[in-house]
C-alpha positions in Angstrom: -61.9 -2.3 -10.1 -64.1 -5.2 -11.2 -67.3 -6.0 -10.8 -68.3 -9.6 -11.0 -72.4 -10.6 -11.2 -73.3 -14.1 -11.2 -76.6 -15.7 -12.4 -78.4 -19.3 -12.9 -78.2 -20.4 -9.7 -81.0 -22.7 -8.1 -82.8 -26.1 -6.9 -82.6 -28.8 -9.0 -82.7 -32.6 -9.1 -79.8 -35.2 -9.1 -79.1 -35.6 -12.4 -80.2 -32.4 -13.7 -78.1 -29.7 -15.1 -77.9 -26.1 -14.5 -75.9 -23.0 -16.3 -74.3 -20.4 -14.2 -73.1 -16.9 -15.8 -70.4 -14.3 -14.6 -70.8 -11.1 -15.9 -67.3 -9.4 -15.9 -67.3 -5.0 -15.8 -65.0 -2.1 -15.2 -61.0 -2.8 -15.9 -61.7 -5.7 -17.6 -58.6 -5.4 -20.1 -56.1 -6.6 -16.9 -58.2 -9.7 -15.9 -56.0 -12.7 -16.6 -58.1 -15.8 -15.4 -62.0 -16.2 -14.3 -62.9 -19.1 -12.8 -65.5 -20.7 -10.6 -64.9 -21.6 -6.3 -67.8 -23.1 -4.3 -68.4 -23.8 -0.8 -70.6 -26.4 0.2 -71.6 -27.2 3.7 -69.1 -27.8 6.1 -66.5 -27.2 3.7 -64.0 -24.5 2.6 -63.5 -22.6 -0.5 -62.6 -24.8 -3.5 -62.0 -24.1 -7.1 -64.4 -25.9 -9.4 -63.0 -24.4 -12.7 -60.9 -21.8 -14.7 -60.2 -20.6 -17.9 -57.1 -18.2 -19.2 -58.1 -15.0 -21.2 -56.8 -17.7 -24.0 -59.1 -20.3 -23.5 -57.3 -22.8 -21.2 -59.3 -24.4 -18.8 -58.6 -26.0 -15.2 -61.1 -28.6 -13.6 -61.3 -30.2 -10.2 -61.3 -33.9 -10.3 -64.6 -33.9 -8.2 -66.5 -32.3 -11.2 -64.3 -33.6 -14.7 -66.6 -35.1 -16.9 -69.7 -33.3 -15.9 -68.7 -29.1 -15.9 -67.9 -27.0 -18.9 -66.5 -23.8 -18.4 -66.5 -21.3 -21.4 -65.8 -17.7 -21.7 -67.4 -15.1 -24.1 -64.0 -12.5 -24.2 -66.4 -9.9 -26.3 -69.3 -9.7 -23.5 -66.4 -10.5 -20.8 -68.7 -13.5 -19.5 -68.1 -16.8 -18.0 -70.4 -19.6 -18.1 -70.0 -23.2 -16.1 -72.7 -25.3 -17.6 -73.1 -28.2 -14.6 -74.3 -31.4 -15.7 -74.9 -34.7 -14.2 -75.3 -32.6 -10.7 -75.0 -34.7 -7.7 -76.1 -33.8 -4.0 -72.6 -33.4 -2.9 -72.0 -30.5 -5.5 -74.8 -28.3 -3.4 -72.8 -25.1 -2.2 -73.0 -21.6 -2.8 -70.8 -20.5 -5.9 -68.2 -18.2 -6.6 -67.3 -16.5 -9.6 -63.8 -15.5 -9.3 -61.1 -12.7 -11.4 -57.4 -13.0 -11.7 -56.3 -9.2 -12.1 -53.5 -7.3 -12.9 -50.0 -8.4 -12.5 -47.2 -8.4 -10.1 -47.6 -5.6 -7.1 -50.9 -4.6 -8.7 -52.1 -8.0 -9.1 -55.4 -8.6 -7.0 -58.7 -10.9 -7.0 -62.0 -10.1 -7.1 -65.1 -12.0 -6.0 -68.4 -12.1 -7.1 -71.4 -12.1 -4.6 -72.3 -16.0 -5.1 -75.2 -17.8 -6.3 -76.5 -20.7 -4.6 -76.8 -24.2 -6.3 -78.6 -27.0 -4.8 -79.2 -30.1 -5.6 -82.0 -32.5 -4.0 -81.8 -36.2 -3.7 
């Protein structure tokens, strides 16, 4: 099992930035991928960003440019640092696990933080 806590959520202005955490516990060893989903209003699951155990990272188009997501493998953490935040990206965020492999594989969901962002 994993346990996924995510932090940093919150109102801001257009233009401003935020910082959101993910706080990875339990089997960490078999988690493959982290990454962040959101869902906005009206709209469905989508994946923002991801990043591979070894560093590679995945970005949407709607946000290249303007999110950075990093990971800290010793304090199994993963940060999206949101910059340049427009209306359209309020929607409640996901912090997400790629575990195990094969039959055992599974994913695990954090609880969500909300995000908006005010004209």
């Amino acid at each position: 099992q994993v346990l996924l806590v995510e932090s940093g959520g919150g109102l801001v202005p257009s233009g401003g930035s935020l910082r959101l955490s993910c706080a990875a516990s339990g089997s960490t060893f078999s988690i493959n991928e982290m990454g962040w989903y959101r869902e906005g209003p009206g709209r469905q699951r989508e994946l923002v960003a991801s990043i591979t155990r070894r560093g590679y990272t995945t970005y949407s188009d709607s946000v290249k440019g303007r999110f950075t997501i990093s990971g800290d493998n010793a304090k199994n953490t993963v940060y999206l640092q949101m910059d340049s935040l427009k209306p359209e990206d309020t929607a409640d965020y996901f912090c997400h696990a790629d575990w195990g492999r094969g039959h055992e594989g599974r994913d695990f969901w954090g609880q969500g933080t909300q995000v908006i962002v005010s004209t």
